[in-house]
Every structure is written in structure tokens, then in C-alpha cells.
FIGUPA-411882 format. One record per residue (C-alpha): residue in one letter; x, y negated, z. Coordinates in steps of 0.02 Angstrom, whole numbers, plus 32768, in hexadecimal, padded with zeros to 4 digits. Each point is the difference from the previous one (the first is absolute). Layout:
BEGIN
AXYZ...
//
This chain:
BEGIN
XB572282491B3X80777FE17F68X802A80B3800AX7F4880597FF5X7FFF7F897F5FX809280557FA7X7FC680AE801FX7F5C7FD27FA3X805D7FB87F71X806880977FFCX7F6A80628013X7FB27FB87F5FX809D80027F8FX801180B58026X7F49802D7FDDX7FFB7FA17F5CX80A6804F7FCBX7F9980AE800CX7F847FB77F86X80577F857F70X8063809A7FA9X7F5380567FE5X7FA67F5B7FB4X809B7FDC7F8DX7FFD80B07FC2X7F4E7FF17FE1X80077F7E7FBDX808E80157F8CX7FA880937FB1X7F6B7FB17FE0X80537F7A7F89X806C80807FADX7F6480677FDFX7FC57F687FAFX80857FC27FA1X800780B47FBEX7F4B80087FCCX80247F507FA2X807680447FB6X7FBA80887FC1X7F6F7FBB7FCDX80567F757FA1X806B80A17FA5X7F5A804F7FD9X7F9F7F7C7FD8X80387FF77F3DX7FD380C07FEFX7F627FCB8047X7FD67F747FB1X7FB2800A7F3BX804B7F737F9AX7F67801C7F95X7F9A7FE180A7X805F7F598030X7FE27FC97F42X7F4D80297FFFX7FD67FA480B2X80617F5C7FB9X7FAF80077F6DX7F4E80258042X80297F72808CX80297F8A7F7BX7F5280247F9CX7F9D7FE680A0X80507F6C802EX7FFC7FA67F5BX7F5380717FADX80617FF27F60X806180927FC2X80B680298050X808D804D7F61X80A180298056X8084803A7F89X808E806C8030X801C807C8095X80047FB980B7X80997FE98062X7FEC803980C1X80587FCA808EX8019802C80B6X80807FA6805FX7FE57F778060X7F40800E7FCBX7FA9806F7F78X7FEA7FA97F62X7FB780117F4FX804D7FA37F66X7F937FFC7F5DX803B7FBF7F6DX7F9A7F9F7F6BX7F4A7FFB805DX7F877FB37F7AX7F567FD08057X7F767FE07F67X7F477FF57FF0X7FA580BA8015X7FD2800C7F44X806B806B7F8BX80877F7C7FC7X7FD97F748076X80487F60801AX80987FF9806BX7FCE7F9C80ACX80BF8024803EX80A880617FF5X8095800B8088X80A3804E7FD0X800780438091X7F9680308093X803E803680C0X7F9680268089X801E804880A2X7F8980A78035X7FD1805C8099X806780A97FE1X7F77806D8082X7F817FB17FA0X8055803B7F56X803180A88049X7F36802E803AX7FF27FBC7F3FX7FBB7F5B800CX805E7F597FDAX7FFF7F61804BX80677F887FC2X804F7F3E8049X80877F997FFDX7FEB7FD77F3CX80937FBE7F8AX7FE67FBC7F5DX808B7FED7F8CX7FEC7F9A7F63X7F3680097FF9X7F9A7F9D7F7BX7F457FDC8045X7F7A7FB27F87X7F737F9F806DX7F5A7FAD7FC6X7FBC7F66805BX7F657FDE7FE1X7F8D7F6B7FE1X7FD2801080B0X80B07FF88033X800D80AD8053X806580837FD7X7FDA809F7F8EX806C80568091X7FBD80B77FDFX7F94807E7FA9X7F9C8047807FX80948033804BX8018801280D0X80387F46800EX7F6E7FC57F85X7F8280688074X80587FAC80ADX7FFB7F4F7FB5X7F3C80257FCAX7FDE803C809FX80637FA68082X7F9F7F89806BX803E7F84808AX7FEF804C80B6X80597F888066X805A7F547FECX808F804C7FD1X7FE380C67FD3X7FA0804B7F64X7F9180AD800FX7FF2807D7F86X7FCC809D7FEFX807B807F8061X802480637F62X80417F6E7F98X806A7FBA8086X80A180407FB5X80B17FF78046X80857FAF7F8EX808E7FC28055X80987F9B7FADX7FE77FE67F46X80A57FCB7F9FX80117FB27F56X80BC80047F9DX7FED7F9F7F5AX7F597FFB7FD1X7F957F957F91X7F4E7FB7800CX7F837FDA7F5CX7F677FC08039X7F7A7FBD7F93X7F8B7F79803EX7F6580107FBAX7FC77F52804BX80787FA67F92X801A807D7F85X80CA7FEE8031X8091807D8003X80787FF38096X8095806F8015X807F80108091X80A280777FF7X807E80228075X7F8E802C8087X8039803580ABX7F878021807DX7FFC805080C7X7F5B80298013X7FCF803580C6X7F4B803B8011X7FF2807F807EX7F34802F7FE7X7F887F9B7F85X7F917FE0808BX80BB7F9F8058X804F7F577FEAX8081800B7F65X809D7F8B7FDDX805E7FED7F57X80937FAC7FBBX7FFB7FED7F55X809C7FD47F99X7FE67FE37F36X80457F917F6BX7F567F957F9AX80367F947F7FX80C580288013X7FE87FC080C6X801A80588092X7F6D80008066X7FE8803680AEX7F368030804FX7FDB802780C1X7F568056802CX7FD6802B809AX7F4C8027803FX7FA1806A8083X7F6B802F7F7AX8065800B7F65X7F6F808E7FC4X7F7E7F7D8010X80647F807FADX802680837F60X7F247FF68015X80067F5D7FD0X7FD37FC680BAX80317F7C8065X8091802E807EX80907FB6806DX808580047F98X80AC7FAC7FEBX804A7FE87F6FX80957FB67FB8X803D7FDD7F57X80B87FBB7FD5X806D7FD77F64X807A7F857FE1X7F607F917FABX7F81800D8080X7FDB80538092X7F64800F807AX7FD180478090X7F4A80178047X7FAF803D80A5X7F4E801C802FX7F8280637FA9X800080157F42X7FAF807C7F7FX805680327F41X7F597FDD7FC2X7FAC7F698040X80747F778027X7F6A7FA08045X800C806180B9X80AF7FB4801BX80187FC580B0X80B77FF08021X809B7F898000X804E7FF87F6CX80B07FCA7FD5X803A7FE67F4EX809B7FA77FA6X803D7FE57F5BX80A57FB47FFDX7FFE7FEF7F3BX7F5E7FCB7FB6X8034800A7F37X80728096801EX7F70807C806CX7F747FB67F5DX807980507F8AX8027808F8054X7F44801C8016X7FD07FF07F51X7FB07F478008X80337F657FA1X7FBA7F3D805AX80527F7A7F9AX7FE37F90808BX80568078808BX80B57FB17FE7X7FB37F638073X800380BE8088X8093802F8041X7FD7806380A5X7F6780138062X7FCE805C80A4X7F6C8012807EX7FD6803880ADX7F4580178019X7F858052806FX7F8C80697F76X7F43801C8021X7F65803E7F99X7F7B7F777FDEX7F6880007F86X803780317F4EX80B77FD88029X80867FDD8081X80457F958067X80B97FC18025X7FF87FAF80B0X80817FC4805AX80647FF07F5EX80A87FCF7FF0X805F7FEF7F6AX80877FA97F80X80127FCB7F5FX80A57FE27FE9X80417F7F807DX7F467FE18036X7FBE80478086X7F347FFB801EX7F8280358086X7F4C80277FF9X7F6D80717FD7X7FF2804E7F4DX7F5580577FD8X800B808C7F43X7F4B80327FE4X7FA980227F6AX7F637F847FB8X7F4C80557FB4X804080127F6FX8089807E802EX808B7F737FECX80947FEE8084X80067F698056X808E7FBA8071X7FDD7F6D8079X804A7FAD80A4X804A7F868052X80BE7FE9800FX80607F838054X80B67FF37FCCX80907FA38057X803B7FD37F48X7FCC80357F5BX802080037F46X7F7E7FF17FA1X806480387F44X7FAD80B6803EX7F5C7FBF7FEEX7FED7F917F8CX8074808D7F89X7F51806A802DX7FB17F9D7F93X8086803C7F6EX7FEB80B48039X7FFA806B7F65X801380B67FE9X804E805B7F7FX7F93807D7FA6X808680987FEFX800D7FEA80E0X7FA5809F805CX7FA57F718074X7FAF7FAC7F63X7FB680BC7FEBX7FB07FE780A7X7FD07F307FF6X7FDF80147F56X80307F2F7FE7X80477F6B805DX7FF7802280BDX7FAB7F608027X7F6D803B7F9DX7FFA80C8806CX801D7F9D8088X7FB27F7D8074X80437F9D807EX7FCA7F888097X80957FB18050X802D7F748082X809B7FC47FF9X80697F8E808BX80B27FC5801FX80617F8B805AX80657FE67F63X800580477F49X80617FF27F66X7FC1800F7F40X80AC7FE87FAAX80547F4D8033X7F787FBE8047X7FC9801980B3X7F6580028062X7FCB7FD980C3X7F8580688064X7FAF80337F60X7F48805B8017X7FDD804E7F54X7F8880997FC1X800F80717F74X7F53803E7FB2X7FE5809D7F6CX7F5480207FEDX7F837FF67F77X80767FEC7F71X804F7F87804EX809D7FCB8057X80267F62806BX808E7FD38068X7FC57F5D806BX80837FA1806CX7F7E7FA48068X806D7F8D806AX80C47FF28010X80857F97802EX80757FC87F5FX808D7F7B800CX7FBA7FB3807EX7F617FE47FB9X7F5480957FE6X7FF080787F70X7F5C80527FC3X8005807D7F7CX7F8E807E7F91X803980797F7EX7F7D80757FA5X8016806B7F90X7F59801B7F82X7FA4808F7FE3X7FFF80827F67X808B80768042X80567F87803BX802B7FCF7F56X7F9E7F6E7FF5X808F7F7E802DX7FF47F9D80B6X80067F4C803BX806F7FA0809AX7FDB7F6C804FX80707FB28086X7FCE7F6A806EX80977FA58048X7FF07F668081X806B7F998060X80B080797FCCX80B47FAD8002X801080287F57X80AF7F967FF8X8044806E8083X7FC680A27F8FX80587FCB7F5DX80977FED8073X800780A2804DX7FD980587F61X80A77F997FACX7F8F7FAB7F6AX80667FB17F9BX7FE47F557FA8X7F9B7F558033X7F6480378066X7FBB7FC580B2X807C7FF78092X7F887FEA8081X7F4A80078002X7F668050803DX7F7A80297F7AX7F85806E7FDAX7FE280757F6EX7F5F80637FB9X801980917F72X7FA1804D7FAAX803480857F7AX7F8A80957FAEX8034807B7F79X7FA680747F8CX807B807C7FF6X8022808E8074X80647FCB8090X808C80847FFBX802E7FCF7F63X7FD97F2F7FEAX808C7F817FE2X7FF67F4A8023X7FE17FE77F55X7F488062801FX7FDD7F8B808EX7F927F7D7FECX7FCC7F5C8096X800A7F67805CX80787FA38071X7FD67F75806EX80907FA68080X80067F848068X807A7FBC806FX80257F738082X80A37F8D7FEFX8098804E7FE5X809C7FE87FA1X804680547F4CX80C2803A7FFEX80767FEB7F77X7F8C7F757FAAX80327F588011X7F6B7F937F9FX806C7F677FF6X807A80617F97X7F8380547F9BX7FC17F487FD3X80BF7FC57FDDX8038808F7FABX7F4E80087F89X803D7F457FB5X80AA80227FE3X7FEB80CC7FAAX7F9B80597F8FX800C809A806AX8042802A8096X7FE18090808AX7FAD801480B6X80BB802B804AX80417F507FC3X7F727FB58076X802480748091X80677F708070X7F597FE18060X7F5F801B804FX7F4D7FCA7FD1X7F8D7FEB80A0X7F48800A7FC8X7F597FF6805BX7FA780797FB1X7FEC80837F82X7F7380467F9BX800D807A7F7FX7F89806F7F92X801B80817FB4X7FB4809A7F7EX805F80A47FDAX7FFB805D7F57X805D80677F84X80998009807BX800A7F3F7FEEX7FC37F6A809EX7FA17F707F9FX80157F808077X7F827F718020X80097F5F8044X809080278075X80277F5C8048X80877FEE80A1X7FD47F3B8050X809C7FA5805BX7FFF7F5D8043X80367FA17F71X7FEE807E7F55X7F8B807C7FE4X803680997FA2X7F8A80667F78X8010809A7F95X7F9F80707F8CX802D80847F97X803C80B88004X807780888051X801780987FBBX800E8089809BX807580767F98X807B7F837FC2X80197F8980A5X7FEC7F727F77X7F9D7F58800AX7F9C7F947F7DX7FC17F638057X7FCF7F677FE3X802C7F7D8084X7FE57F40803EX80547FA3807AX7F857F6C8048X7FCD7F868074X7FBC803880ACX7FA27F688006X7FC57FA57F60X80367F57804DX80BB80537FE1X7FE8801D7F51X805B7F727FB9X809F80398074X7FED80C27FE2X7FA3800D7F4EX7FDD80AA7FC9X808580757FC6X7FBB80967F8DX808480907FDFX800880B37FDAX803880828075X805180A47FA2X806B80997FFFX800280838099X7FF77FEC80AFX80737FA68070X80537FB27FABX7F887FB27F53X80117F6E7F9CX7FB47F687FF4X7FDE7FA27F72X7F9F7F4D8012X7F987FAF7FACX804F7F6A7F9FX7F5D7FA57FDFX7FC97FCA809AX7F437FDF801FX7FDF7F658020X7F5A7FB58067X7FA57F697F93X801C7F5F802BX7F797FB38057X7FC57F577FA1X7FF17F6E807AX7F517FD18038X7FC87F717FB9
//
């Protein structure tokens, strides 16, 4: 049995052995023949081949594509190894009239082209290489782009239409092939006729793939704006649509080392309102990217870095951020953020936002926001940004800071609208005690001054002078509560305290005044004619209350029957304190609590001067004396 197998193995071998030879030699001839006809044809083909022709084709492609009229300087270079390829020097493309203006010049201009097509005298060209081209582009005040001139790529992006969810039809004839487009040091102008600004980008490097215009194109675009680097993906399966001014499926990127981005969803270079994505932007330095982009906030120093993560989507007259996450510098916040735009045309932000802690410098500095008139945003706000802009937002945080002072579980809302700007701080924790506030800033462009008032209740203010290392005789411990209120005339990005102008009311339960030791005061105002609040700082004076009122003007406190009640001696001053100076003109009176004490403790006038902590005294050596009662008869 084994053995009838090997003759059949044998039997095969030794018929195929007949056959391979004859294949091999066939074959083998067959690729000569065609390596030889390559060859030959590749000899040929510059005999063949009119430079004129080649010239002619590019330049005639050129004019199609664009409709504006192709200049090429200079005789064509030809090549045909690995590929046949055309090299045109100093191609001018300008408007058809005699003289035109200049839409765009390249250095130099390689393409690839289909040598049977050139050699039956037609030329087809692909594979493009720009070297050190100039382009001039109009936006206009619709936001698309003056792309072409009734040109082949003008008539596409008229005529293209959406056939599928992710395809574009056009007509057959303008479905064009252009392949890998490749940019060396170029340079971008493009006018925007919406804002009436100039932006320019050099250094541009650019692979371009885009097999068909009906076909999905990707770029990678490399430039330097503003002496940055700057980096832009595209990537989109209807980029002909999107060129339309349509709304496609795109994603984009943008990076530099000032801010970066990066969207996907569907999006449209005309009509930002038909966004429905997820965006992701950052800015890791808020002062540096305003310079670098031509604008100028006073109040953006309070910014150092900010970034968001959102889910994008078209609503009426606007959009809106859900799912948003962001931070402002160390705070991070979470919410829903609507930008629409009211009747009148005007953008309005609103939302609420619910940080895990928050400083409000950034807002209230809104309130100081002005721009400078030489900036290329002032062009397009035309004034202070609180007045071109309105705003409707809820505010929330487990804790906040403005400055030294801190805040608990703070709910607060910031309003623009009308002329008008408010910042309320409806209800928050502060030193233990509650905080209301409510800033607003007047109408008349925002130059009509503003007014504060803060409400204060039930707050350890002894433990706040602490912290915040106050120096000089003032309350230890005590709980009191405070109401301010303060207005100015003058606009609030440039007021002092010595254009603000209010009240001040305090109160506080018992408590206890450092460094002031009343039995010394009394001792020392017999024995001196002067003497100052350090000499006096052996002890403490507990109290049971204070009460103090206050008015505010000209940079200077007038203060008004101040009056701090111990057990034993009350305490009372009037007078002044200049804001500007840290000085103190008051007059003073040491008394009986109780007028039963008066014989014991009889009142002790004095004067209280020089600068704060450490002032002197200076009694009163004419004591006032109570009339002696005459003896009932």
C-alpha cells in the first residue's frame, strides 16, 4: 500500500517537471517585455512631452480651480523618475481684469501628472507642493469665505448638497480629484470684514490629504500668529459642505503654548449657532494669551489660568454649555452655562455654577473691567464689556475667599442687564456668624459711580482681628454684628476711599479689649500731661457691649457716639480718622457704668491723637464735675 503511494508522488513530480521550465520562461519574458516598454517609454517620454503643454495644463488648471487668472513666470522644469513632475516657478494668481489685484503668489509650484495623459496631450495634474506661497482671503460679514471666483471649487461649494449622513453629492463633472496638497513656508492675510480686522500667520506648514472633493479630507496645519507657534487639526467627512458654510461633523483642534481647544460634533465656519459637540478648552495664562491676542482687562491680573470641559448644543438665539466643567485658577466649578443673544441683538451669558471653592476678586474686578481704546476688541465692543454684555449668573460654594476674609457655603448671583450691574451675596457663612451683601454699580456707561452695602450678624469679630495680625488695643473676643453702607459718584474703576461716602453701625456682645488697661489709663492721666496707648498695654478691658456709628467722607470716618459699656466704666469717643494717613483725632471720656458710681469713677475727658497703634493721649485736666445736690429742706 505504501508503495502504490510513492509511485504517484513520483508520478506527479515528474509530470510537473515537464511543465515549470515552460511557465518560468513565459513568464520571464513577459516582465522583461515590460520592464523594456517602461523603459522606453520613460526614455521617450521627454521627446514626447511639450513643456509648453505641461505649462499650459497647470496654468489652465490653476484658472479653473481658483476662476481668477493663473501668471506663471519662467520655463517649467519636468521630471520623470520616480514619478513625472512639473516645477513652475513665480505663479501669480490675480483678479481677471488687466492689472488686477493679486489674490496669491507661490515661489514655487510642484505637481505630479499622468505622463499617458500628457503624451495623448492632455494634463492632469496631483500631488501639489507649495513652496513659500502668500494667499490674501476676505471673510465676510457673514463669516464665510470669499474662497473663489467662479472658479471649479466656487461652483462645487455652490452646488454641493448633503446626500447622506456622512457623504456630499455634486454634480459628476465638478467632483475633481486632488490628492495630497503640501505647504513649505507660506503666509496667510485674511481680512475680516465682520470686524473690519487684519490677521496674518507666517511660517505655515501644511499636509493637506483630500483624495476627491466629494471625500472626507484631513489637515495638519503648522504656523507662527503673533510670534507663537500654533498648531490646527481638521478632520471631516464633508469638508466641501463645511467650505459652504454648512453644518458638518467635524473635529477640530487648535494648540499653542497660550491656549488650546479641541471640539467634536457638528460645527459650521459660518454660524456658530448649529454647534453640537464637546468642547475642550484651556488657557494656562490668562494675562499672557489677552496680550498675545491683542486685548487689554485691567481687572484680568485677579486670572491666572482657566479651562473647561463641556458638552456644546444649539438652543434658541444661542448655546448651551451642559455638563460643564471648568477652573478658575485653583477653583474648580460644575454646572450648566446658557450664551444667547436678547431682542435687542445683545449677548447675554447666564447659568448656574456650583463651585467647591471660589474667589470672588474675579468678579467683583468685573465690575472694574475697562478697555483700552487703542485694543482691536474695543473695535468690536466699542466700550466697557459690562455694558455689550449681559449676564445672569448663580453662584454656589462650599467655601470662598475675597482677599483675607473668608466665606462658608456662600450662594451669590451676579446680574448685567439694563445698565446695570449687581453682584448679590444672598446668604453665607462668615466667622462664624451670616453675611449678606449687594454691590451695584449705576447706570450711564457704567460711569455713574456704584454703592455696597454689607449686613454682618452674629461674626467672631475678635477672632478676625486676630487672624488678620491687627495691631494695637481692639476686641479680643467678641461676637458682633456690623451693617455698611458706602456709595460713590465716581466711576468705580477709578474711585479711592477718599470718593466714598456712608454709614457704619456695630454692635457687639461682651468681650474683652487687649493692650488697654483702664486702671492705668486713669493713674497715668493724673500723674502726665501726655502719655501713649503702649504705656497702658499691661492689661485687658472686659466690656459688655459695644455700639458704634459711623459716616464716611472725603477719605476721612467721622465717628459718632461710639461708646464700648464694661461693668464698671463706660468708654466714649467722637471725632475723626483720616483713611490715608492711619491717624486719629478723638475726643474721649472715661465714666461711670452706673451713675450711682459716679462719685468713685467721675468722668475723665482726654484727647486721643497721632497714628494708629500706637496714639497719644492727652486728658483733660479740668475735670467735669456733677452739681451738688442742695439738701431738701
Amino acid at each position: 500500500m505504501r508503495a502504490s503511494r510513492n509511485n504517484k508522488w513520483r508520478l506527479t513530480i515528474r509530470s510537473a517537471s515537464r511543465w515549470l521550465p515552460a511557465v518560468a520562461r513565459t513568464t520571464g519574458i513577459i516582465l522583461l517585455t515590460v520592464l523594456i516598454l517602461f523603459a522606453v517609454f520613460r526614455a521617450t517620454a521627454p521627446f514626447l512631452i511639450s513643456s509648453g503643454l505641461v505649462r499650459s495644463g497647470i496654468e489652465k488648471a490653476l484658472s479653473e480651480w481658483t476662476g481668477y487668472r493663473a501668471q506663471i513666470e519662467g520655463d517649467p522644469t519636468l521630471e520623470f523618475w520616480p514619478t513625472p513632475r512639473v516645477t513652475l516657478n513665480q505663479v501669480t494668481i490675480r483678479e481677471p481684469a488687466k492689472n488686477g489685484k493679486v489674490l496669491g503668489h507661490v515661489d514655487s509650484l510642484s505637481a505630479d501628472f499622468s505622463l499617458l495623459s500628457a503624451i495623448r496631450g492632455h494634463a492632469h495634474f496631483h500631488e501639489f507642493h507649495f513652496l513659500r506661497p502668500t494667499l490674501y482671503i476676505r471673510r465676510d460679514e457673514n463669516g464665510l469665505i470669499d474662497w473663489t471666483n467662479e472658479g471649479r471649487l466656487s461652483k462645487a461649494i455652490e452646488q454641493v448638497d448633503a446626500s447622506s449622513a456622512k457623504g456630499v453629492s455634486i454634480p459628476k463633472e465638478q467632483d475633481a480629484a486632488i490628492g495630497t496638497l503640501t505647504i513649505e513656508d507660506g503666509s496667510v492675510e485674511m481680512t475680516d470684514e465682520r470686524s473690519g480686522n487684519l490677521y496674518k500667520m507666517n511660517g505655515v506648514n501644511a499636509d493637506i490629504s483630500w483624495p476627491r472633493l466629494s471625500q472626507p479630507m484631513t489637515a495638519v496645519i503648522l504656523a507662527r500668529f503673533n510670534d507663537q507657534d500654533i498648531k490646527l487639526n481638521f478632520d471631516s467627512t464633508q469638508p466641501l459642505l463645511f467650505f459652504a458654510g454648512k453644518s458638518v461633523d467635524a473635529k477640530t483642534s487648535f494648540s499653542s503654548p497660550l491656549i488650546s481647544w479641541a471640539y467634536t460634533g457638528t460645527t459650521s465656519i459660518s454660524d456658530f449657532s448649529t454647534l453640537s459637540g464637546n468642547l475642550q478648552l484651556s488657557v494656562p495664562n490668562v494675562p499672557s494669551f489677552l496680550a498675545w491676542s491683542g486685548q487689554r482687562l485691567p481687572a484680568a491680573d485677579a486670572l491666572k489660568n482657566v479651562s473647561l470641559n463641556a458638552d456644546v448644543a444649539a438652543i434658541q438665539n444661542g448655546l448651551r454649555f451642559d455638563n460643564l466643567n471648568f477652573k478658575v485658577n485653583d477653583s474648580a466649578a460644575s454646572g450648566v452655562m446658557d450664551l444667547n443673544y436678547t431682542p435687542a441683538g445683545k449677548p447675554k451669558i447666564s447659568g448656574t455654577l456650583a463651585f467647591d471653592q471660589m474667589n470672588l476678586n474675579p468678579f467683583l474686578a468685573a465690575f472694574s473691567m475697562r478697555l483700552a481704546a487703542e485694543t482691536a476688541i474695543n473695535a468690536i465692543l466699542n466700550g466697557n464689556p459690562l455694558q455689550r454684555l449681559d449676564l445672569d449668573l448663580r453662584l454656589s460654594s462650599n467655601k470662598a475667599g475675597l482677599g483675607p476674609f473668608q466665606f462658608d457655603n456662600i450662594g451669590a448671583s451676579l446680574l448685567v442687564s439694563g445698565g446695570k450691574a449687581k453682584f448679590d451675596i444672598g446668604d453665607s457663612g462668615f466667622e462664624g456668624g451670616s453675611l449678606t451683601a449687594h454691590l451695584e454699580v449705576a447706570p450711564g456707561d457704567f460711569d455713574g459711580g456704584g454703592k455696597l452695602q454689607i449686613s454682618i450678624r452674629n461674626a467672631d469679630f475678635g477672632g478676625l482681628f486676630t487672624r488678620l495680625k491687627l495691631e494695637g488695643p481692639l476686641p479680643l473676643t467678641t461676637s458682633g454684628s456690623l451693617d455698611l453702607a458706602l456709595s460713590t459718584t465716581r466711576p468705580i474703576w477709578v474711585a479711592t476711599l477718599s470718593d466714598v461716602a456712608g454709614q457704619m453701625h456695630f454692635t457687639s456682645s461682651a468681650g474683652s479689649f487687649r493692650q488697654f488697661d483702664i486702671s492705668s489709663f486713669r493713674s497715668l492721666a493724673t500723674e502726665k500731661a501726655f502719655f501713649r496707648m503702649s504705656d497702658i498695654a499691661d492689661a485687658t478691658f472686659d466690656f459688655d457691649s459695644i455700639n458704634i456709628d459711623a459716616s464716611f467722607a472725603k477719605g476721612s470716618a467721622e465717628v459718632q457716639n461710639a461708646a464700648i459699656a464694661g461693668r464698671n466704666e463706660t468708654i466714649t469717643l467722637n471725632g475723626v480718622v483720616p483713611f490715608r494717613t492711619n491717624g486719629l483725632a478723638l475726643s474721649g471720656a472715661i465714666e461711670a457704668t452706673s451713675p450711682s458710681d459716679a462719685d468713685e469713677l467721675p468722668m475723665l475727658p482726654f484727647f486721643l491723637g497721632g497714628s494708629w497703634p500706637n496714639p497719644v493721649v492727652s486728658p483733660v485736666t479740668t475735670l467735669l464735675q456733677k452739681p451738688i445736690q442742695q439738701p431738701e429742706q
